[in-house]
Every structure is written in C-alpha cells, then in structure tokens.
PALUM-536240 format. One record per atom (N, C-alpha, C): x, y, z; atom name. Coordinates in steps of 0.001 Angstrom, whole numbers. Layout:
PALUM-536240
(site (X; Y; Z); 'CA')
...
end
This chain:
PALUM-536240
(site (-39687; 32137; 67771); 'N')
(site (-40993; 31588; 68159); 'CA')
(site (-41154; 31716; 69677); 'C')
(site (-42339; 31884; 70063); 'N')
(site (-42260; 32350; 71556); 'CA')
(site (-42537; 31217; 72096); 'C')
(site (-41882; 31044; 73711); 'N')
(site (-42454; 30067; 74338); 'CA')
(site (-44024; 29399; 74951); 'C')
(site (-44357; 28685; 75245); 'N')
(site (-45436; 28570; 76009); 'CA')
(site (-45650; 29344; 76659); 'C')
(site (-44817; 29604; 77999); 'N')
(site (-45057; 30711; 78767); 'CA')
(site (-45094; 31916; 78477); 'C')
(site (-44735; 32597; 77440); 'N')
(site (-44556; 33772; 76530); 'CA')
(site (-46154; 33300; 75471); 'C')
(site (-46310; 32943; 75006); 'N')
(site (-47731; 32763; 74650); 'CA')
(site (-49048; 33082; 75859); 'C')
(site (-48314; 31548; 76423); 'N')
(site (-49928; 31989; 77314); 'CA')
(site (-50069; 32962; 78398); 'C')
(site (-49005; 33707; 78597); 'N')
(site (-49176; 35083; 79608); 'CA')
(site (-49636; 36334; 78247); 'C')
(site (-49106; 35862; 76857); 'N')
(site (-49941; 37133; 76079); 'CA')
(site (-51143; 36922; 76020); 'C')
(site (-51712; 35631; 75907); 'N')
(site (-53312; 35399; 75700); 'CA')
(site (-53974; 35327; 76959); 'C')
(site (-53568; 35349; 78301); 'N')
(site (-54224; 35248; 79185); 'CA')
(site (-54526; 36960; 79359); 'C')
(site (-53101; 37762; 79370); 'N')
(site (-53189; 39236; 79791); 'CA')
(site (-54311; 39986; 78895); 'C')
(site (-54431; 38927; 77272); 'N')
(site (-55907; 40065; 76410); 'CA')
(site (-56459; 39109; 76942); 'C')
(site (-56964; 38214; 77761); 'N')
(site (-58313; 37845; 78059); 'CA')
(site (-59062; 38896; 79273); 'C')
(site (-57842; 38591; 80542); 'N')
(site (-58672; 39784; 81183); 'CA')
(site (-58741; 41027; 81248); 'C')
(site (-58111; 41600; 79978); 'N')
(site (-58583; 43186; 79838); 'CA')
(site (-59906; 42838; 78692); 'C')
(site (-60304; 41598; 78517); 'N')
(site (-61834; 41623; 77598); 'CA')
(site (-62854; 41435; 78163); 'C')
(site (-62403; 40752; 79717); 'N')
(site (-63822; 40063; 80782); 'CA')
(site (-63843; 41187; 81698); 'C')
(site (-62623; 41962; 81982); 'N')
(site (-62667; 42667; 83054); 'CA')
(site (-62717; 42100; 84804); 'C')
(site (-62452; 42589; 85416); 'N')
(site (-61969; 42561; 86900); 'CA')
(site (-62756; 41714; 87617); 'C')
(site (-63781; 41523; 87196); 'N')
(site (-64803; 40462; 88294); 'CA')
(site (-65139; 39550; 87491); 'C')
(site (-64627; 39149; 86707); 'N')
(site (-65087; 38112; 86080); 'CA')
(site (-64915; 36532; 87350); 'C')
(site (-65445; 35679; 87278); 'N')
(site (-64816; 34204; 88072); 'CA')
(site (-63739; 33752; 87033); 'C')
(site (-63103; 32674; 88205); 'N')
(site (-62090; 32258; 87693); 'CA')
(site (-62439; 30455; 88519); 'C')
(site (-61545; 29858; 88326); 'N')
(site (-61964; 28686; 89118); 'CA')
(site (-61026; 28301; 90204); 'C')
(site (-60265; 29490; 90049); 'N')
(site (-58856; 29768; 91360); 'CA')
(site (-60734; 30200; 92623); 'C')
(site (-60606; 29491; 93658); 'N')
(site (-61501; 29288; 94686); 'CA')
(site (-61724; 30642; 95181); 'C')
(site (-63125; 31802; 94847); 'N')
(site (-62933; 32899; 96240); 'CA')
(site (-62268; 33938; 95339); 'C')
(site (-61563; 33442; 94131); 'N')
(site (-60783; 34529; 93227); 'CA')
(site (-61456; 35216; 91941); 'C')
(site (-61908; 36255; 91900); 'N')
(site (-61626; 36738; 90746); 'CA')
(site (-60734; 37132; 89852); 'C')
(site (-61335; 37407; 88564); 'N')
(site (-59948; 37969; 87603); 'CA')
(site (-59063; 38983; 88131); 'C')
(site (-59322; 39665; 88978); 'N')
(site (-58438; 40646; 89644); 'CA')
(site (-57692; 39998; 90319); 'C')
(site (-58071; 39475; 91364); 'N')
(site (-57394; 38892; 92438); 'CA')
(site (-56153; 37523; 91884); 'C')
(site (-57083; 36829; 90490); 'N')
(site (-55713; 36020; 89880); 'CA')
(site (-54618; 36756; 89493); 'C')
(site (-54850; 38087; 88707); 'N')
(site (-53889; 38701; 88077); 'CA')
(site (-52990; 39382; 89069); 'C')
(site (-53459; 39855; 90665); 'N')
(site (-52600; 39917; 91627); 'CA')
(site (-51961; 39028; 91898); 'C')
(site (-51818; 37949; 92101); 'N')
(site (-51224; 36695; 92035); 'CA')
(site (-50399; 36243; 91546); 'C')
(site (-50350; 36761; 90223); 'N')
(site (-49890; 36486; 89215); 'CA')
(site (-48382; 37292; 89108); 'C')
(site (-48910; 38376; 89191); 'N')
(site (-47503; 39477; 89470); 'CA')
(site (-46875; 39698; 90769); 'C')
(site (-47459; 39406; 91608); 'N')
(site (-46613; 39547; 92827); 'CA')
(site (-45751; 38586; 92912); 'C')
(site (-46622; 37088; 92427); 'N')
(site (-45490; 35593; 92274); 'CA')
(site (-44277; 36183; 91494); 'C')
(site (-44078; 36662; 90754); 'N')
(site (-43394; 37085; 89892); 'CA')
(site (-42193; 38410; 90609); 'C')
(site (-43065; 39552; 91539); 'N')
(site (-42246; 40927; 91419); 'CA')
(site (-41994; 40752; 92889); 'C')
(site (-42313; 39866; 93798); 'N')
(site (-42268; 39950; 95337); 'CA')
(site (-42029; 38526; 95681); 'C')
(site (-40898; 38473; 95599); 'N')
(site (-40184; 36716; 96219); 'CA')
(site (-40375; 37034; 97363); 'C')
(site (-40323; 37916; 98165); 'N')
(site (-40633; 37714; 99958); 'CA')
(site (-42378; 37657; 100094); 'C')
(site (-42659; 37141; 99591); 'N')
(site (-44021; 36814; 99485); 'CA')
(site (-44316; 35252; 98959); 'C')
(site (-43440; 34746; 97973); 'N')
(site (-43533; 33225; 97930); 'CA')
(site (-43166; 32258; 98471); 'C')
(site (-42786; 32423; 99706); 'N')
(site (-42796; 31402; 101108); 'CA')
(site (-44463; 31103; 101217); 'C')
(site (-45066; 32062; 101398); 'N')
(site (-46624; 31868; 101563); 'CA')
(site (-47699; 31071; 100506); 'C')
(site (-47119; 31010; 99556); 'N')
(site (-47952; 30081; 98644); 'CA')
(site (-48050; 28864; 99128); 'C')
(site (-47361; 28350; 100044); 'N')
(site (-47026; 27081; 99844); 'CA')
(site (-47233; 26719; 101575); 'C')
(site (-46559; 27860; 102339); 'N')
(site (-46433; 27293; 103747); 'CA')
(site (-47564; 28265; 104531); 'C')
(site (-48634; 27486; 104908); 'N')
(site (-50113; 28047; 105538); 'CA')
(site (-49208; 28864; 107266); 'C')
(site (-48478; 28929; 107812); 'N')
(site (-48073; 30100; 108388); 'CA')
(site (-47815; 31128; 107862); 'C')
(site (-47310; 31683; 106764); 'N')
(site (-46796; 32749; 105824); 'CA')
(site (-47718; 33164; 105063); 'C')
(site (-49004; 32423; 105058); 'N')
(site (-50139; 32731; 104189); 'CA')
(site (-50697; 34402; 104059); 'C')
(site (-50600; 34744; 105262); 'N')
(site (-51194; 36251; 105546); 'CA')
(site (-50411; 37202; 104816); 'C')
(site (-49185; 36825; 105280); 'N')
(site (-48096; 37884; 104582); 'CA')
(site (-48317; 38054; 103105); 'C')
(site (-48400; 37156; 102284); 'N')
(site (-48541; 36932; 101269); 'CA')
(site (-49469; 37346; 100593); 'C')
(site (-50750; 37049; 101620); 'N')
(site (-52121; 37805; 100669); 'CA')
(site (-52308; 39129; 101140); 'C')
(site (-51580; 40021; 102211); 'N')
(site (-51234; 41343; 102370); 'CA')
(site (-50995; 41812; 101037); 'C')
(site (-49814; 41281; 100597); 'N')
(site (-48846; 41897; 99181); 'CA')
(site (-49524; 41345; 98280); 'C')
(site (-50779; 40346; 98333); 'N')
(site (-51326; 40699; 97017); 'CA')
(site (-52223; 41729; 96736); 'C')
(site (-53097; 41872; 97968); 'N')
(site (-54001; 43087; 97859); 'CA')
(site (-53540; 44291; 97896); 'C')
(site (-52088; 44414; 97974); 'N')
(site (-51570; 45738; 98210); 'CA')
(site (-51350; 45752; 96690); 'C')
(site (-50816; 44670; 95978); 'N')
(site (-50644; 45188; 94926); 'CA')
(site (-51644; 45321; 93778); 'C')
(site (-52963; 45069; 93965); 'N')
(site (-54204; 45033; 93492); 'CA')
(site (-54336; 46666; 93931); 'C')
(site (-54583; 47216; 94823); 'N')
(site (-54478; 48699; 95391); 'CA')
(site (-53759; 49366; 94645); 'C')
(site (-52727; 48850; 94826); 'N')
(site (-51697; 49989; 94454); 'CA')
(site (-51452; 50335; 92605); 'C')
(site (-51413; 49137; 92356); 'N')
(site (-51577; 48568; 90907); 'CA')
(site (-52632; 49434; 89776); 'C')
(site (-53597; 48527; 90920); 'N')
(site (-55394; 48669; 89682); 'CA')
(site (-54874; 47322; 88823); 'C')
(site (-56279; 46911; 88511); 'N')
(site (-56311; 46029; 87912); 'CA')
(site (-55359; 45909; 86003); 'C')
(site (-55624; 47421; 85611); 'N')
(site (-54897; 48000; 84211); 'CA')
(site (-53333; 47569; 84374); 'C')
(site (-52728; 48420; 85772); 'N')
(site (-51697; 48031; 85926); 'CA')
(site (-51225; 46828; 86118); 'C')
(site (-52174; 45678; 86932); 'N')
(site (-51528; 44202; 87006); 'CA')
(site (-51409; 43511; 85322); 'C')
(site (-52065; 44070; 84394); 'N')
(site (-52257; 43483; 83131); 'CA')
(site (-51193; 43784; 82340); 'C')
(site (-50482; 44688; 82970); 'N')
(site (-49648; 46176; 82112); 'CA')
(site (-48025; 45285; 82662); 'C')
(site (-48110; 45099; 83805); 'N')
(site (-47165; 44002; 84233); 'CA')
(site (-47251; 42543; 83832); 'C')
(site (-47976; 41502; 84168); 'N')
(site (-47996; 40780; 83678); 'CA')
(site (-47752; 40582; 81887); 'C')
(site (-48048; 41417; 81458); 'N')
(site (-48056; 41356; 79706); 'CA')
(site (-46217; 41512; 79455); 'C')
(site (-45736; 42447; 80312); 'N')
(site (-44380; 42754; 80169); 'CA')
(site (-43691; 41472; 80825); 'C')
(site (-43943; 40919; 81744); 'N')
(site (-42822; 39662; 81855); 'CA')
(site (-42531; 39865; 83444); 'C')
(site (-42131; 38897; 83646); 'N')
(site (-40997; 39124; 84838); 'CA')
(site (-39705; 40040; 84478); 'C')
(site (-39127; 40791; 85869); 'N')
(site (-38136; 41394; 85158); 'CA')
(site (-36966; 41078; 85454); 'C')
(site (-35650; 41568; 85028); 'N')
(site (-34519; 41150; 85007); 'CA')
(site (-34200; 40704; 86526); 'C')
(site (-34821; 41378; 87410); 'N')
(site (-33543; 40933; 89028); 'CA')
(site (-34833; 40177; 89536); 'C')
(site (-35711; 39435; 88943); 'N')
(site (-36402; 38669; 89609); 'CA')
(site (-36506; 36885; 89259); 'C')
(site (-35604; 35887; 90100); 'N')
(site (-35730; 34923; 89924); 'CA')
(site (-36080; 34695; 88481); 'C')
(site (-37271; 34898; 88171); 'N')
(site (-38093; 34412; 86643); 'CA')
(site (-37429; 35216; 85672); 'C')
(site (-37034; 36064; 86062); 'N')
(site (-36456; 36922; 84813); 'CA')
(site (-34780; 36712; 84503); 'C')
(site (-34328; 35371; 85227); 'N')
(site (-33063; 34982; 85103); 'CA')
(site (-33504; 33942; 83264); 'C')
(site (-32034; 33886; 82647); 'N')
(site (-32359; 33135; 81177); 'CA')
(site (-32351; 31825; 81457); 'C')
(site (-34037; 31546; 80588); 'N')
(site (-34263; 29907; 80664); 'CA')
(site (-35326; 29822; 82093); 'C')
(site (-35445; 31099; 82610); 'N')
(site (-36376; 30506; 84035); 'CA')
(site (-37547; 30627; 84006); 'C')
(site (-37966; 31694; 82542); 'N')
(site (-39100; 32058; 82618); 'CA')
(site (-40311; 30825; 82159); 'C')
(site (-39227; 30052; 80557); 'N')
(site (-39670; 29166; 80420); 'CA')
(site (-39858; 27358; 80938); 'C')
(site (-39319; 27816; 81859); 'N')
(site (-39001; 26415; 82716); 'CA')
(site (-40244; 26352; 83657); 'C')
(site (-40435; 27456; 84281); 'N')
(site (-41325; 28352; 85723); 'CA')
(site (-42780; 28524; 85076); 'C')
(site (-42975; 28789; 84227); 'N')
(site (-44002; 29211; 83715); 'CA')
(site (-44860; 29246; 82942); 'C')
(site (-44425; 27588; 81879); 'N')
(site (-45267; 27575; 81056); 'CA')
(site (-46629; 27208; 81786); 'C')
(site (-46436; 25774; 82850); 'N')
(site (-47785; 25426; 83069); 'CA')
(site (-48536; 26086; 84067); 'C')
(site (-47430; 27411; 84643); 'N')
(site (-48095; 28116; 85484); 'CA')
(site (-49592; 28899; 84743); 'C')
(site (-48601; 29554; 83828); 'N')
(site (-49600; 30068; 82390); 'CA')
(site (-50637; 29553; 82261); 'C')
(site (-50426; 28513; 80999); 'N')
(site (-51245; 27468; 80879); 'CA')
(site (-52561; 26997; 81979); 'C')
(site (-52285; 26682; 83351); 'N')
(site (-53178; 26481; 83848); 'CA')
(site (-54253; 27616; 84065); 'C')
(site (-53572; 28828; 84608); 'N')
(site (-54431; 30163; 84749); 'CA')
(site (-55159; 30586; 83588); 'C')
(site (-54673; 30188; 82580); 'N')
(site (-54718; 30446; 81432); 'CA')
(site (-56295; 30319; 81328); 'C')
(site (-56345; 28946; 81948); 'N')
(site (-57546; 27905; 81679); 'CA')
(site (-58450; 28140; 82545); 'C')
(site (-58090; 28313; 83455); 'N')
(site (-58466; 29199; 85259); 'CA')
(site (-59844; 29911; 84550); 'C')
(site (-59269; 30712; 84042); 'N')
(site (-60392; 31747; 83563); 'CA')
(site (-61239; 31447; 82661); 'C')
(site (-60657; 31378; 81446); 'N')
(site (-61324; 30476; 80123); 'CA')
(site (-62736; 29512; 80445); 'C')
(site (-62087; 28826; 81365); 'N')
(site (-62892; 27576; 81965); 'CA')
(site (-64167; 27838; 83007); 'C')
(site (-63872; 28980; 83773); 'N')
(site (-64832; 29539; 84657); 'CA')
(site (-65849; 30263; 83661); 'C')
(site (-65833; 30616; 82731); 'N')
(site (-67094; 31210; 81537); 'CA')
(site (-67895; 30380; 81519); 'C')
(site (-69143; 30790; 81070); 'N')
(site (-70074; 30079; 80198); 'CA')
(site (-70037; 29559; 79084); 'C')
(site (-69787; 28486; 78526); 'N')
(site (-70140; 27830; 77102); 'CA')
(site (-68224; 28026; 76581); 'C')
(site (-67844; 27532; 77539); 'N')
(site (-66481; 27164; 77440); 'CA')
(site (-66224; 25684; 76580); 'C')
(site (-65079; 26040; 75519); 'N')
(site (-64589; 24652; 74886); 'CA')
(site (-63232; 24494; 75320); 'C')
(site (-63057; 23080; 75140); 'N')
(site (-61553; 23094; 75122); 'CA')
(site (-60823; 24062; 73326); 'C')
(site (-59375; 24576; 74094); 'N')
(site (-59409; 25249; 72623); 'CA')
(site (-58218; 24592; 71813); 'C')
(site (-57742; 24313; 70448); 'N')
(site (-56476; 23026; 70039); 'CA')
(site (-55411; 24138; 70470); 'C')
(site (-54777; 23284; 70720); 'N')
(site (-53459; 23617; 70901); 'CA')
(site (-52303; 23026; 70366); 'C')
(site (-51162; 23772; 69739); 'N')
(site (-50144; 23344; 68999); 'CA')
(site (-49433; 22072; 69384); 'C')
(site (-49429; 21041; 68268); 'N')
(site (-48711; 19747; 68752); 'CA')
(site (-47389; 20083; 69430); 'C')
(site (-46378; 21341; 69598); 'N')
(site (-45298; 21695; 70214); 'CA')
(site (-45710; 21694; 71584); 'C')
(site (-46920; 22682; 71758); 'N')
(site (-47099; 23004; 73227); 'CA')
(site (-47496; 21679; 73711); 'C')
(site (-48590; 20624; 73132); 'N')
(site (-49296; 19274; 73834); 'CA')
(site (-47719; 18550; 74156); 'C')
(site (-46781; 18390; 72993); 'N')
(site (-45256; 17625; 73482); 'CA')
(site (-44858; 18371; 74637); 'C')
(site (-44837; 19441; 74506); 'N')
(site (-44008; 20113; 76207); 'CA')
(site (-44670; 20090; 77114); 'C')
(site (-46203; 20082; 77236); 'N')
(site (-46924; 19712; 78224); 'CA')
(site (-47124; 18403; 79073); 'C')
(site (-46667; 17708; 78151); 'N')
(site (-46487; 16219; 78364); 'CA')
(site (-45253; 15676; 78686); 'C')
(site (-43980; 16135; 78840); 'N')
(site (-42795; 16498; 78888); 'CA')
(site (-42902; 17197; 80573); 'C')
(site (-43906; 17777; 80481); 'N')
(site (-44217; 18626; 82448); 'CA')
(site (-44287; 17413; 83661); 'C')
(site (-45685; 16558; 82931); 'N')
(site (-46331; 15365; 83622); 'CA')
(site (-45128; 14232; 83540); 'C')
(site (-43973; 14106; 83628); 'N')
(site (-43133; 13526; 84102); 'CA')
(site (-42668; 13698; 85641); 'C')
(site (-43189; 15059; 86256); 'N')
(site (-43156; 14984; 87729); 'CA')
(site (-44665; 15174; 88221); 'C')
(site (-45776; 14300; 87583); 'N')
(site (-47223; 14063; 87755); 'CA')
(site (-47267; 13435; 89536); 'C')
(site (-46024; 12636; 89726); 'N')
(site (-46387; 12168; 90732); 'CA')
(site (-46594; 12658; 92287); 'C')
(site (-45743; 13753; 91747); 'N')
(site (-45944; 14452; 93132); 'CA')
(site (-47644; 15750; 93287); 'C')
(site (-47775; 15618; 92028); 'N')
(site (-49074; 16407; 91882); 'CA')
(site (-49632; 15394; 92535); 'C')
(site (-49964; 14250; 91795); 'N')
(site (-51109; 13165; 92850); 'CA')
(site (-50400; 12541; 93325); 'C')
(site (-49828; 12790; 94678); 'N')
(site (-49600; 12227; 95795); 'CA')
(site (-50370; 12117; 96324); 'C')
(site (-51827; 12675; 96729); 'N')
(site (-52992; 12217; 97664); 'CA')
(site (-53904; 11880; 97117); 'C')
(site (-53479; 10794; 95645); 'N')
(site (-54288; 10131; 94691); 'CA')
(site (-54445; 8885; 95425); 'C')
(site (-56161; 8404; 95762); 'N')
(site (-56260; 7220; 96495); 'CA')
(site (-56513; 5858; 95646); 'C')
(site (-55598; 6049; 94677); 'N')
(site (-55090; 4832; 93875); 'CA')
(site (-53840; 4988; 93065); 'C')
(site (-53261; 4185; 92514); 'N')
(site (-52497; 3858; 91325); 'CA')
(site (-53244; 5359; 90245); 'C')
(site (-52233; 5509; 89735); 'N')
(site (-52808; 6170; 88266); 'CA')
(site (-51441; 5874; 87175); 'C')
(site (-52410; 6075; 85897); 'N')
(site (-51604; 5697; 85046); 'CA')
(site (-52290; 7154; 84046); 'C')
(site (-51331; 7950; 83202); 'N')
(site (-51835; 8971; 82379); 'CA')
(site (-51444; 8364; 81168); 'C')
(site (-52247; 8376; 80321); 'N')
(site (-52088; 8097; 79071); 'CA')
(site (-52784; 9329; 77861); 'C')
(site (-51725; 9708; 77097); 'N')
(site (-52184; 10565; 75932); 'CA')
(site (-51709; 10281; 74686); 'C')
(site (-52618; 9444; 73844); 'N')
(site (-52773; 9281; 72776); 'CA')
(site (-51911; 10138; 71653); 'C')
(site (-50859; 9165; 71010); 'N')
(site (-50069; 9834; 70068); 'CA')
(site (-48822; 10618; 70924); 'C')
(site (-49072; 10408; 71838); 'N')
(site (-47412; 11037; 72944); 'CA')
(site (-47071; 9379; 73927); 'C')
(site (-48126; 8844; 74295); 'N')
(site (-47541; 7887; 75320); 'CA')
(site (-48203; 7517; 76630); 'C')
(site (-47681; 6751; 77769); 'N')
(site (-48325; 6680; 78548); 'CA')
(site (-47306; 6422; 79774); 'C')
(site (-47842; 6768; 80964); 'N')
(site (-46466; 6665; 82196); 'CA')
(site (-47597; 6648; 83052); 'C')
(site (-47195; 6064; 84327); 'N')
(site (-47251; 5379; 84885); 'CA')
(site (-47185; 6672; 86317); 'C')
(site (-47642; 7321; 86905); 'N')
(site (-48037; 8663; 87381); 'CA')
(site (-47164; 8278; 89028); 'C')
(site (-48311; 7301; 89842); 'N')
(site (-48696; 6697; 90309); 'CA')
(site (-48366; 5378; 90745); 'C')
(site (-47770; 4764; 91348); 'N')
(site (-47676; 3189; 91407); 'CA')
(site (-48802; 2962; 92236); 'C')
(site (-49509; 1940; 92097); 'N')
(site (-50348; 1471; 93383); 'CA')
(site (-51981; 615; 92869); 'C')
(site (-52998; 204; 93439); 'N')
(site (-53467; -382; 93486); 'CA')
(site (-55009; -46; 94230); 'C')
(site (-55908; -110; 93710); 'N')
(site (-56098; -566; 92014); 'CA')
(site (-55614; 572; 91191); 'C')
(site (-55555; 331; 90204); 'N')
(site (-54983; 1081; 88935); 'CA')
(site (-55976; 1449; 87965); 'C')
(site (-55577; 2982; 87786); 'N')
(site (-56896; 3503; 86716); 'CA')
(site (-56069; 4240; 86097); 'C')
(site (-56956; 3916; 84768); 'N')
(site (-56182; 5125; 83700); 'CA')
(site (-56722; 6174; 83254); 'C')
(site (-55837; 7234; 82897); 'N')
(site (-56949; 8434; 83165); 'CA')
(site (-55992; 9360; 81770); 'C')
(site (-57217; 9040; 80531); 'N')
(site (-56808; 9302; 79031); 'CA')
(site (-57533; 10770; 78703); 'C')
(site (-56503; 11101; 77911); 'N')
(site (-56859; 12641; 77352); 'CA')
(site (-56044; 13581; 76970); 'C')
(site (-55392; 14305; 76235); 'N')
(site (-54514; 15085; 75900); 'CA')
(site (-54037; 15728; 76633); 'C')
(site (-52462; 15569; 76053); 'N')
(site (-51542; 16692; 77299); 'CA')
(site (-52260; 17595; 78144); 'C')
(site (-52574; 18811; 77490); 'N')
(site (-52890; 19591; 78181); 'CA')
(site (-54317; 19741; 79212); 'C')
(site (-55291; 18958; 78756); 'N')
(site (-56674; 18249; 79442); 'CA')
(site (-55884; 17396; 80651); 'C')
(site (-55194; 16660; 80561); 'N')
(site (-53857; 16114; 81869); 'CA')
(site (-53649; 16826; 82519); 'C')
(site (-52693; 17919; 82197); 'N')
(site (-52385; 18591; 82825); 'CA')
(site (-53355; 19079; 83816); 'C')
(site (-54049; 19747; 83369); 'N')
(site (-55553; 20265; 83909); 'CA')
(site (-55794; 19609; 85590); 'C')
(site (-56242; 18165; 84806); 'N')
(site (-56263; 17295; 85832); 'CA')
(site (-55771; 17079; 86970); 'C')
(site (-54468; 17063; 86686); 'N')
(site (-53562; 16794; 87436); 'CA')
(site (-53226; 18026; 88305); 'C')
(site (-53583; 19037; 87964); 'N')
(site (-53645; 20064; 88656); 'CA')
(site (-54988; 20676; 89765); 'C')
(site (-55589; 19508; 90147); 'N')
(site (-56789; 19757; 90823); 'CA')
(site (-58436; 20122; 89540); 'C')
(site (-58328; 20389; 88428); 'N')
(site (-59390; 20615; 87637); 'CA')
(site (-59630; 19990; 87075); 'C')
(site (-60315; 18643; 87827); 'N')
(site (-61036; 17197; 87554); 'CA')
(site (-61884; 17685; 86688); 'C')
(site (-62728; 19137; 87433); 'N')
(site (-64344; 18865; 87297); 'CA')
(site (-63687; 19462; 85587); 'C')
(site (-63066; 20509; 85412); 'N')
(site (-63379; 21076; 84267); 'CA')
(site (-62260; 20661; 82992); 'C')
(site (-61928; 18780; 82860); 'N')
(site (-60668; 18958; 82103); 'CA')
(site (-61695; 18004; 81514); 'C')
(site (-61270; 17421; 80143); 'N')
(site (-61955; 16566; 79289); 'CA')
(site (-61088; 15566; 79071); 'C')
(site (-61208; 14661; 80153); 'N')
(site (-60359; 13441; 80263); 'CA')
(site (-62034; 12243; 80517); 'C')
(site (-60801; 10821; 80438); 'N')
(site (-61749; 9587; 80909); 'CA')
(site (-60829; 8819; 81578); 'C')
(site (-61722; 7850; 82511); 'N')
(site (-61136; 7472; 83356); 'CA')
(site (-61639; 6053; 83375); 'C')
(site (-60540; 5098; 83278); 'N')
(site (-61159; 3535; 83325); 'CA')
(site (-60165; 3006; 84574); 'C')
(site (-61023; 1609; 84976); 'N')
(site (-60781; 1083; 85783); 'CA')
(site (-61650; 960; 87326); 'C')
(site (-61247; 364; 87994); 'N')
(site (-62239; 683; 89172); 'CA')
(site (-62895; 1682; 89317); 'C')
(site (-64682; 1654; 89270); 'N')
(site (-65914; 2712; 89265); 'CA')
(site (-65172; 3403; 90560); 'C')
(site (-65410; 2788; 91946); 'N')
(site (-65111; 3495; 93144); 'CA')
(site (-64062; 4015; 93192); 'C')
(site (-62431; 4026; 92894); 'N')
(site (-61498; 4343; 92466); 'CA')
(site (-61364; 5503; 91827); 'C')
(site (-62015; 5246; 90658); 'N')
(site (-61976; 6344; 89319); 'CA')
(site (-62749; 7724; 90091); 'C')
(site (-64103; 7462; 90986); 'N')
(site (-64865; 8426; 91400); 'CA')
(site (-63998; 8898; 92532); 'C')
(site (-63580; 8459; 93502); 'N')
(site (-62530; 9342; 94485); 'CA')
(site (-61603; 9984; 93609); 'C')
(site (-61323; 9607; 92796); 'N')
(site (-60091; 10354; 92585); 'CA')
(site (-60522; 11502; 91433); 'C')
(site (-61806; 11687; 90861); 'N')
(site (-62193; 12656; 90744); 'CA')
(site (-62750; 13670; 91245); 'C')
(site (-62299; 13548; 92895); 'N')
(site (-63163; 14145; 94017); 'CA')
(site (-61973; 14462; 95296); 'C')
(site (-60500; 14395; 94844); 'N')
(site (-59704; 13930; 95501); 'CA')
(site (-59005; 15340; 95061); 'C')
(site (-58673; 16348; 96219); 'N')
(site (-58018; 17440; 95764); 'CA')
(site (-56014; 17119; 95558); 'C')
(site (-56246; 17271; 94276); 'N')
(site (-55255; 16556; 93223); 'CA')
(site (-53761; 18364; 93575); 'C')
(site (-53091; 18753; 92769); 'N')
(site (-52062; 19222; 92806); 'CA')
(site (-51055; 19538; 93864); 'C')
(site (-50551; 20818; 93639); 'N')
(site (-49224; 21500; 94508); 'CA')
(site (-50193; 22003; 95668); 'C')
end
C-alpha cells in the first residue's frame, strides 16, 4: 500500500500535467510551474535548502529553481517529481521519504486543488486523516505567532491542546482541513472556530506555519 507521500506526489504530478503550467496555485506569486520547480529542486538540490527557510540564502535558492524550470520544462519537473526523490538524496534515504513528505504533499497537493474554481474538499482515507493527525502533534511550532491559546480538535481522532495561552479558541475540523490551517490556509480550509470573536478573527488573519 503506498504511503501518503507516495499517493499524494502521484495525484498531485496527474493534476498538473491536466491544468498545465500556469495554472494558480495558492503558494503566493506561484504558479503550477514554479510549485513543481520547488518541488524538485527541494528534493534534487540540498545546496539550495538553506534558502527556504533563511531570507539571506533566499536568492540562491530561487536561482536553482528557475534554472531548473529552464532547464527541466515544465514535462520534465512532472517526469521527476512522479519518479521520487532519488537514492543519494536525503529523501531518498529508507523511511525519509515518508516521514518528509507526506504533509509536504498533501499540502501542495491542496495548493493547487484549492486555487481552482468550484473547489471541494475531497474524503480522504481514515488511514491518511489518522496520520495527518499524528503530524499536528508538532502544531505548535506551526502557530507560534498564534495571538492566542489554540486548541485543535478533530472529531473521532481527539483533541490537543496546540497552543497554551489565553484566551483560548478551538479550532474544529478534520485532520487534514487542520492541517491546512495550520499551515497558513485559513482562508481555504473548512474548519470552525469558537471562542473569543476578536481572537478567533486574528488568528484567521495571522500568518500561521513554517
């Protein structure tokens, strides 16, 4: 049975060879091209993932993505991505791919999906909602610049406590709609949020993840 991350890099890779290269995405400024560069370079160019993260290294980083958008074509980033990470790359060590990558997947997954018109949420296997929910055990460092308490609760899995702090809101909806969330895509996850009105509204306005 394939993993999450082995799922949702097959269903993401036939999505954008069906929308094609300019489609939006809700990655900011990005199109489907430019995610799927992203996507594989994270993957084929570790001297490039210092820059995801640290805004000095940023340039370097989006050099080697557009180089590999160039060099690539968009066919080719799909042609890679569909094949995996490979053996001498970090992700392609055993057990890293699925550790690294389901909710990387998953979110991009949604990235796109979600940027369409007349987008639904789509079900997803009670395996994947348990492992997704199983992720949001390190929720807290996603909302660290959550300007309250949060508490995640998903119905039929449980509820934890994200967040310590004050006032306290709870913010209900299935694993993977959580996830979402918790990953900066307030606007487009299908969650609810109780507890303090003013509270609940910052923090749907509150740029949430990594």
């Amino acid at each position: 049975m394939p993993t999450i991350a082995q799922s949702e890099r097959a269903a993401l890779a036939d999505l954008f060879e069906a929308i094609g290269p300019d489609a939006p995405t809700l990655c900011s400024g990005w199109t489907t091209a430019d995610l799927a560069a992203h996507l594989v370079v994270r993957e084929r160019r570790p001297d490039s993932a210092p820059g995801i993260r640290v805004a000095a290294l940023a340039g370097w980083t989006e050099r080697v993505r557009l180089g590999a958008l160039r060099d690539r074509g968009y066919e080719g980033l799909i042609t890679d991505l569909r094949s995996g990470p490979p053996r001498w790359s970090p992700f392609g060590l055993p057990g890293v791919d699925g550790l690294a990558n389901s909710v990387e997947m998953f979110v991009h997954h949604e990235d796109v999906r979600r940027a369409q018109d007349g987008w639904e949420p789509r079900p997803l296997p009670a395996g994947a909602q348990k492992a997704l929910w199983r992720t949001l055990g390190t929720a807290r460092m996603l909302l660290r610049s959550a300007p309250s308490g949060v508490t995640l609760a998903a119905p039929g899995f449980g509820e934890r406590v994200a967040k310590p702090g004050e006032p306290m809101v709870v913010v209900t909806g299935e694993p993977g709609e959580l996830v979402l969330f918790c990953f900066g895509r307030q606007d487009h996850s299908r969650v609810t949020i109780e507890g303090d009105a003013a509270a609940a509204e910052r923090l749907r306005t509150t740029d949430l993840g990594i």
